[in-house]
C-alpha positions in Angstrom: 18.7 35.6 71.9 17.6 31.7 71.8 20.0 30.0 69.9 20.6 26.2 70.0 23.3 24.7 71.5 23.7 21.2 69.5 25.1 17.9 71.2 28.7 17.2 70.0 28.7 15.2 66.6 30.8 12.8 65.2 31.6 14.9 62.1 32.2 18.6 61.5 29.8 19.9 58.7 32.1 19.1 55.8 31.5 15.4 57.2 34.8 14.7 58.1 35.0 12.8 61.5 36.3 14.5 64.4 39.4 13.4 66.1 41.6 14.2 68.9 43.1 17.1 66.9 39.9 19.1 66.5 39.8 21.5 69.1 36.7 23.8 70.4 37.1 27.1 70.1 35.5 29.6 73.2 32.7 32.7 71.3 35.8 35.3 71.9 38.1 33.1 70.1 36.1 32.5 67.2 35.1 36.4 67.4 38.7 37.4 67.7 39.6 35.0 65.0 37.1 36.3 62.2 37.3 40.1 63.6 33.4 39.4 64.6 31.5 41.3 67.7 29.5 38.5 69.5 26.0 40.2 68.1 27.2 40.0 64.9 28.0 36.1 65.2 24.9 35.2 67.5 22.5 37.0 64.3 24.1 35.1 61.9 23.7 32.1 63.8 20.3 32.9 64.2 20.0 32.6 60.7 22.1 29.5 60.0 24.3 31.5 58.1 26.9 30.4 60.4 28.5 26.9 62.0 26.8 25.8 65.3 27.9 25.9 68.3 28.3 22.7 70.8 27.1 22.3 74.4 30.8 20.7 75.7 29.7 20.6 79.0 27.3 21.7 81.2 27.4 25.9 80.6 29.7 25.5 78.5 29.4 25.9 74.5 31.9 26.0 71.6 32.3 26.2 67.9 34.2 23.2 66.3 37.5 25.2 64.6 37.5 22.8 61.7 34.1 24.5 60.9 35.3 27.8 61.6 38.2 27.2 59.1 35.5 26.2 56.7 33.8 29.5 57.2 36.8 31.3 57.0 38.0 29.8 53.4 34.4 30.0 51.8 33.0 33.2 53.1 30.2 34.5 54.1 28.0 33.9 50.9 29.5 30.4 50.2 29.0 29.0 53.6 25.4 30.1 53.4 25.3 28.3 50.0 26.8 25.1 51.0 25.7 24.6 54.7 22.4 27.0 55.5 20.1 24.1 54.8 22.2 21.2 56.2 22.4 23.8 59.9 18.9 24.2 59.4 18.0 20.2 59.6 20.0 20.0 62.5 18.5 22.6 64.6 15.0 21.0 63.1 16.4 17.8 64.8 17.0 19.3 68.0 13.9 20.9 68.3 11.6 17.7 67.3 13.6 15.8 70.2 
């Protein structure tokens, strides 16, 4: 699986800016958190049908839990709605540089 790992922004998706309380969250704490196995979260990133994940460091990736949260209040079909495009740009981004 070749999935993206973005640089850390300074908003989540919902364009709030991230502070000191926003917190990354490891792939078994956001699987554990939304009952997900890891295939089942890396296909749907795959398809920017869910939030990104961050390179934090070097080897080291994480999902911001403020966009988690989002995911977890919209849904499955919202998220897509609202944020598939916006996830798509900014893999296209990271790809063109």
């Amino acid at each position: 699986m070749s999935t993206i790992a973005l640089a850390v922004p300074a908003q989540n998706l919902k364009g709030d800016e991230i502070t000191l309380e926003d917190r990354f969250l490891s792939c078994k704490e956001v699987c554990g958190f939304l009952n997900l196995a890891r295939a089942t979260l890396y296909r749907a990133m795959e398809r920017c049908e869910f939030p990104p994940n961050y390179q934090i460091s070097r080897g080291r990736i994480g999902w911001l839990e403020s966009d988690i949260n989002e995911y977890k209040q919209l849904g499955y079909l919202k998220f897509c709605n609202a944020y598939r495009a916006k996830i798509e740009s900014m893999r296209e981004e990271v790809k063109a540089a």
